[in-house]
DRENGU-611960 format. One record per residue: residue in one letter; chain; x, y, z of N, C-alpha, C in turn. Coordinates in steps of 0.02 Angstrom, whole numbers, always signed. Atoms other than C-alpha are relative to their C-alpha. Last residue first. Example, Ala and Ser with C-alpha at 12.3 -4.5 7.8 and 13.67 -1.06 7.14 Angstrom:
2
<code = S, unit = A, n.X = -42, n.Y = -59, n.Z = -3, ca.X = +684, ca.Y = -53, ca.Z = +357, c.X = -39, c.Y = +55, c.Z = +37> $
<code = A, unit = A, n.X = +45, n.Y = -59, n.Z = +0, ca.X = +615, ca.Y = -225, ca.Z = +390, c.X = +45, c.Y = +60, c.Z = +0> $
end
This chain:
75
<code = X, unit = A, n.X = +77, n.Y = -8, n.Z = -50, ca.X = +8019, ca.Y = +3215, ca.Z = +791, c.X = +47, c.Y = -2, c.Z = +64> $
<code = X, unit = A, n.X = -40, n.Y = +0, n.Z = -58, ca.X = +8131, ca.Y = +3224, ca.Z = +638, c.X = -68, c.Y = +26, c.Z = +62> $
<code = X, unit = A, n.X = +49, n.Y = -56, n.Z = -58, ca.X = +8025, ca.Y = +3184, ca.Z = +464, c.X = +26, c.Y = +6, c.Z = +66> $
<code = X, unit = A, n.X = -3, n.Y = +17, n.Z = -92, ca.X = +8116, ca.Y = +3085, ca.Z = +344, c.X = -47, c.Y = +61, c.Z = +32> $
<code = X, unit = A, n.X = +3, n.Y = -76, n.Z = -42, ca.X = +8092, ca.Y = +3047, ca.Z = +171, c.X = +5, c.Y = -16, c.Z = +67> $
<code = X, unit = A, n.X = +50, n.Y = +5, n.Z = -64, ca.X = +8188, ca.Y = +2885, ca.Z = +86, c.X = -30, c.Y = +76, c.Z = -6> $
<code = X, unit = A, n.X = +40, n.Y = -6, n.Z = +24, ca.X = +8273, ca.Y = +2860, ca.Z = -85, c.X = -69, c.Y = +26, c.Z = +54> $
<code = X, unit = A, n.X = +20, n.Y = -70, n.Z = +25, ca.X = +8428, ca.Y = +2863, ca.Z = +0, c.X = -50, c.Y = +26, c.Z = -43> $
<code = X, unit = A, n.X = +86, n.Y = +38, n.Z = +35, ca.X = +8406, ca.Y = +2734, ca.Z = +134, c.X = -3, c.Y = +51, c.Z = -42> $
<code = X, unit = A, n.X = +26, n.Y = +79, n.Z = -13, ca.X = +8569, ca.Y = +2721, ca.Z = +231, c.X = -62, c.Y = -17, c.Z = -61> $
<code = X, unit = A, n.X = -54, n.Y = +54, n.Z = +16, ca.X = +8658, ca.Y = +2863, ca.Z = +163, c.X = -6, c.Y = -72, c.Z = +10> $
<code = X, unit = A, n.X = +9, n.Y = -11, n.Z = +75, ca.X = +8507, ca.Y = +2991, ca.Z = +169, c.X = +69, c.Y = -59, c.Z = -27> $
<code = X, unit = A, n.X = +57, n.Y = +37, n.Z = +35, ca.X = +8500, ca.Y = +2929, ca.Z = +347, c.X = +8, c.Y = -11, c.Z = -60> $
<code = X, unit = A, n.X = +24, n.Y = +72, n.Z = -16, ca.X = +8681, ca.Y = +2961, ca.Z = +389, c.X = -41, c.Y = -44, c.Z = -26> $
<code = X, unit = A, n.X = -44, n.Y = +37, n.Z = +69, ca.X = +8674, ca.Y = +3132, ca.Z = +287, c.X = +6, c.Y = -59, c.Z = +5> $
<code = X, unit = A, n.X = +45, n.Y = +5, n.Z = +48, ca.X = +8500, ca.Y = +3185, ca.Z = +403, c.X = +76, c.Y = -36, c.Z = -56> $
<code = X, unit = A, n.X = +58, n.Y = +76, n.Z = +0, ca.X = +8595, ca.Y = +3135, ca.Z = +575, c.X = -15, c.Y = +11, c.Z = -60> $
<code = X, unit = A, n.X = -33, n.Y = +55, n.Z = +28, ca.X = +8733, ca.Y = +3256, ca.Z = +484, c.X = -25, c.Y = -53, c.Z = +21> $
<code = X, unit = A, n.X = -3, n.Y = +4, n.Z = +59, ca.X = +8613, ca.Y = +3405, ca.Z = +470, c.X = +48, c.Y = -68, c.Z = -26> $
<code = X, unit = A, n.X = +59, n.Y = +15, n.Z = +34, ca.X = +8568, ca.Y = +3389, ca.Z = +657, c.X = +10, c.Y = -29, c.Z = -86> $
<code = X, unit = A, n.X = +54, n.Y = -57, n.Z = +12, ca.X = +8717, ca.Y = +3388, ca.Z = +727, c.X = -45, c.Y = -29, c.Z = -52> $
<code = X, unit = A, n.X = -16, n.Y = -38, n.Z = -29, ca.X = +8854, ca.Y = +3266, ca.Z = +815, c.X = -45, c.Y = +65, c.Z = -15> $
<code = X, unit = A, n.X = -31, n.Y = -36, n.Z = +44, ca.X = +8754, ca.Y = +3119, ca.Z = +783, c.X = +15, c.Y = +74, c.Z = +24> $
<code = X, unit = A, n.X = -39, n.Y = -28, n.Z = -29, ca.X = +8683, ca.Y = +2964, ca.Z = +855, c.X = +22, c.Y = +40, c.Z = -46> $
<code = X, unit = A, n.X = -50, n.Y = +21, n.Z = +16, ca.X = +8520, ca.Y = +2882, ca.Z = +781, c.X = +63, c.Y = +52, c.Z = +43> $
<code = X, unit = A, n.X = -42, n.Y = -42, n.Z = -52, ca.X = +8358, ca.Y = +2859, ca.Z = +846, c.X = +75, c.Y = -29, c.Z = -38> $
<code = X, unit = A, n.X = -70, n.Y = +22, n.Z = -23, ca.X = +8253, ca.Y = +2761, ca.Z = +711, c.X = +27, c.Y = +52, c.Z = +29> $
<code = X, unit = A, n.X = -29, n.Y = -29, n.Z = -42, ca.X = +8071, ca.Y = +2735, ca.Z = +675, c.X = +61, c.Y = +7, c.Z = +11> $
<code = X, unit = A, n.X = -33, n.Y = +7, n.Z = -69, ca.X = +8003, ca.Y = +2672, ca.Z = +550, c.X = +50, c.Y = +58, c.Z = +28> $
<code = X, unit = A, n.X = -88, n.Y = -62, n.Z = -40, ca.X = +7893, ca.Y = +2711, ca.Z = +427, c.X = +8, c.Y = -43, c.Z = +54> $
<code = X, unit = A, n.X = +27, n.Y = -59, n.Z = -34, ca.X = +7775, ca.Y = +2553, ca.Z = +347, c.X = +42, c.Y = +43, c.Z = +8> $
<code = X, unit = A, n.X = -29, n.Y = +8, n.Z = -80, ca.X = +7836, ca.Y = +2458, ca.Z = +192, c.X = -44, c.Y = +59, c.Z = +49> $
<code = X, unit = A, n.X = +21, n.Y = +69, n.Z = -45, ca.X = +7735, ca.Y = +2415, ca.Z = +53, c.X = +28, c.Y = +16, c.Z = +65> $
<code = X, unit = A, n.X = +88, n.Y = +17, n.Z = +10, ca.X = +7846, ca.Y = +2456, ca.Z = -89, c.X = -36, c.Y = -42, c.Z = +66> $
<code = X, unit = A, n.X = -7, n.Y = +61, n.Z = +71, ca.X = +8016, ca.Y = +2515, ca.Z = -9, c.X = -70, c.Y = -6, c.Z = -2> $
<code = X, unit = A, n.X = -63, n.Y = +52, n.Z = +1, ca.X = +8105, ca.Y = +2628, ca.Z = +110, c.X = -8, c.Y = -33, c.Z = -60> $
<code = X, unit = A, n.X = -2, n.Y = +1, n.Z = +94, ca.X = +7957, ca.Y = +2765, ca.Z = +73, c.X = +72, c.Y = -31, c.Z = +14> $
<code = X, unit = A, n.X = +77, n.Y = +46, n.Z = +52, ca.X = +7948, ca.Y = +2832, ca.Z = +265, c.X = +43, c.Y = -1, c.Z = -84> $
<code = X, unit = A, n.X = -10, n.Y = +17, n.Z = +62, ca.X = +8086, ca.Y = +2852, ca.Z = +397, c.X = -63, c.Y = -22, c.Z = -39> $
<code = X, unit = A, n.X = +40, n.Y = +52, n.Z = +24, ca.X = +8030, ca.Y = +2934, ca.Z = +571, c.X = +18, c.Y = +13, c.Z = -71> $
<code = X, unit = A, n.X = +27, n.Y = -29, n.Z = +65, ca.X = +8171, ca.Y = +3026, ca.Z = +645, c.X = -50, c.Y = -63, c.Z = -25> $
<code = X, unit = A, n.X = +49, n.Y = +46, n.Z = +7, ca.X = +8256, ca.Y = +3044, ca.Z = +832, c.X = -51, c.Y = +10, c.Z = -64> $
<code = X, unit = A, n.X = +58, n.Y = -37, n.Z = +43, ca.X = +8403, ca.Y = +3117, ca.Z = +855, c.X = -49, c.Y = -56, c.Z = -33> $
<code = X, unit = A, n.X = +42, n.Y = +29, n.Z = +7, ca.X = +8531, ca.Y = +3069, ca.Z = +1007, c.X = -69, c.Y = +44, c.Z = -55> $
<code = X, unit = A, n.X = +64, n.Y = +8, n.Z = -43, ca.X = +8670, ca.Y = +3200, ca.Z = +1031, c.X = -36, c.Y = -68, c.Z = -32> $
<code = X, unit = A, n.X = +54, n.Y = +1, n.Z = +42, ca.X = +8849, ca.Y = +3161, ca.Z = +988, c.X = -61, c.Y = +22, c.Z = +42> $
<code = X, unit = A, n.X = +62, n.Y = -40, n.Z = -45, ca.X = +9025, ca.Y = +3219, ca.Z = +1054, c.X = -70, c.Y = +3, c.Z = -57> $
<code = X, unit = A, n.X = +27, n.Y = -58, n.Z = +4, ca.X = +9149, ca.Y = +3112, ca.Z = +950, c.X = -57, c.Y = +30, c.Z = +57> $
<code = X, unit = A, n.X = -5, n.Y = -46, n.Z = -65, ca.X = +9253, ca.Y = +2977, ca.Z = +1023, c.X = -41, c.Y = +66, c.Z = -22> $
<code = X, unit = A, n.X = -17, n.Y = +23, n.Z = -53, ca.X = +9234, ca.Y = +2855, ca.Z = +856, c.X = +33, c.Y = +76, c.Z = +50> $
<code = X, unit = A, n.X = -88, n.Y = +17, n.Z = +15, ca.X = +9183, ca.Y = +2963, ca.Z = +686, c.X = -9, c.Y = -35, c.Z = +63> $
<code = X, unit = A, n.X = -50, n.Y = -51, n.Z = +1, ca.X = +8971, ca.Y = +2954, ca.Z = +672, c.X = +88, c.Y = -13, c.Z = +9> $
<code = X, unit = A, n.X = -17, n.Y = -16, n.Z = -79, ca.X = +8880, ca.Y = +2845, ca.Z = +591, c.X = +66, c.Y = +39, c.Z = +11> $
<code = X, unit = A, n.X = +62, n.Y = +29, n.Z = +7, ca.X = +8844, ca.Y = +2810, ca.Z = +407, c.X = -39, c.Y = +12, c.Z = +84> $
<code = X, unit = A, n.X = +64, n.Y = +16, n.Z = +74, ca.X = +8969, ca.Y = +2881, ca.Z = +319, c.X = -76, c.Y = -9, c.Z = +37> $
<code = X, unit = A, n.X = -12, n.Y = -69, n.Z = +48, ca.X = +9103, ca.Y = +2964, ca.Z = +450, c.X = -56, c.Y = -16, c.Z = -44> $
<code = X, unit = A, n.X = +22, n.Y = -57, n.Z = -40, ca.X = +9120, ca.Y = +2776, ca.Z = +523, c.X = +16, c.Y = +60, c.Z = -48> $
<code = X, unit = A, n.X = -58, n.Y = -41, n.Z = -30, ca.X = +9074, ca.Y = +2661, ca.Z = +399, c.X = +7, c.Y = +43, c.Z = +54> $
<code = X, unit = A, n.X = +12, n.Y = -30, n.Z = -101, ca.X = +8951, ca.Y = +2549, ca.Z = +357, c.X = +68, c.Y = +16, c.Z = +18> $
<code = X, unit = A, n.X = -9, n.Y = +15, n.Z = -49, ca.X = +8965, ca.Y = +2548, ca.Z = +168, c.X = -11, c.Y = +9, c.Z = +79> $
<code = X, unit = A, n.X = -30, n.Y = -66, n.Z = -37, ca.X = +8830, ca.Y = +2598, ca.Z = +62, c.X = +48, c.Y = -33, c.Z = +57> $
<code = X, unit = A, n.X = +12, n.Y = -26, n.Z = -99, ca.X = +8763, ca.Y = +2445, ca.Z = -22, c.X = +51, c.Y = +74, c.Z = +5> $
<code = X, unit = A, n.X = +22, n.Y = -54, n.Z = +12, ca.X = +8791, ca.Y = +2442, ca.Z = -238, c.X = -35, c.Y = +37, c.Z = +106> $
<code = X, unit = A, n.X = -21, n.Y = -46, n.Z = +43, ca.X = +8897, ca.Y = +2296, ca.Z = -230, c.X = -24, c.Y = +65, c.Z = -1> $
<code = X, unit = A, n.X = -50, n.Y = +29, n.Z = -71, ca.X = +8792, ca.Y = +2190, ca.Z = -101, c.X = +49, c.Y = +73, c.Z = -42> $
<code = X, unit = A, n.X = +50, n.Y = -30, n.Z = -35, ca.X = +8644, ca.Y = +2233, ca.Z = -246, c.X = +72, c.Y = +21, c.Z = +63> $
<code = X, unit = A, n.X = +16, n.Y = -69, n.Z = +19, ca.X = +8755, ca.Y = +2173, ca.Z = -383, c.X = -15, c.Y = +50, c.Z = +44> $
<code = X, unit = A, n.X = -49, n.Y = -44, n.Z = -2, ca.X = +8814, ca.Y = +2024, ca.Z = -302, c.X = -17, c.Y = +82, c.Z = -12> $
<code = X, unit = A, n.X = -30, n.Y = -14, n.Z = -66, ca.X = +8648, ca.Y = +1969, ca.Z = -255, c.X = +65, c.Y = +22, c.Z = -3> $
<code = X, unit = A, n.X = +42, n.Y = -53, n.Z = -11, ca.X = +8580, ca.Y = +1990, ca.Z = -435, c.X = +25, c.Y = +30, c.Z = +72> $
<code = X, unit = A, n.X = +54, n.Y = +19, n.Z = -34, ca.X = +8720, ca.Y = +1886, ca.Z = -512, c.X = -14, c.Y = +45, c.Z = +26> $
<code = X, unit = A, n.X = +50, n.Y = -46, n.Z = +46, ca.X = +8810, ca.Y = +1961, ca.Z = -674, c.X = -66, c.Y = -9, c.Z = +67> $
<code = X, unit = A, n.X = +53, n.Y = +38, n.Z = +15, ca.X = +8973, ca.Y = +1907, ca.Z = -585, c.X = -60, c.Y = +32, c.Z = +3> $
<code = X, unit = A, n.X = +61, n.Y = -3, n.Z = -73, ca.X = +9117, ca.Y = +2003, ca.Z = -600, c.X = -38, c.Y = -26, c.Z = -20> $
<code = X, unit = A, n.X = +66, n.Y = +0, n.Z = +30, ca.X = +9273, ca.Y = +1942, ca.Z = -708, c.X = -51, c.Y = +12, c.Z = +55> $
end
């Protein structure tokens, strides 16, 4: 039986932290990319985040996997 509670649900619907998902595979050749996140949530400011990744288009699948309602802007 699953439970109808709100914190399961939410925990349930996370993106795992994986490697390949969220970050990159272990021993890969990454650069450093640097992106300001806006529209996380009502209210919030952008942030900032440097993330590791072997190319550009897969720092952006990372993000879009952490926060996928987000925009980003790469700086």
């Amino acid at each position: 039986m699953q439970s109808e509670n709100f914190r399961d649900k939410e925990i349930l619907a996370m993106t795992p932290d994986m490697e390949g998902v969220t970050r990159p595979l272990k021993d890969k050749k990454t650069k450093k990319f640097t992106f300001i996140v806006k529209g996380i949530g009502i209210g919030t400011a952008p942030m900032k985040i440097s993330t590791n990744a072997e190319t550009q288009a897969k720092a952006v699948k990372y993000i879009k996997a952490r926060w996928k309602d987000c925009s980003y802007e790469l700086i």
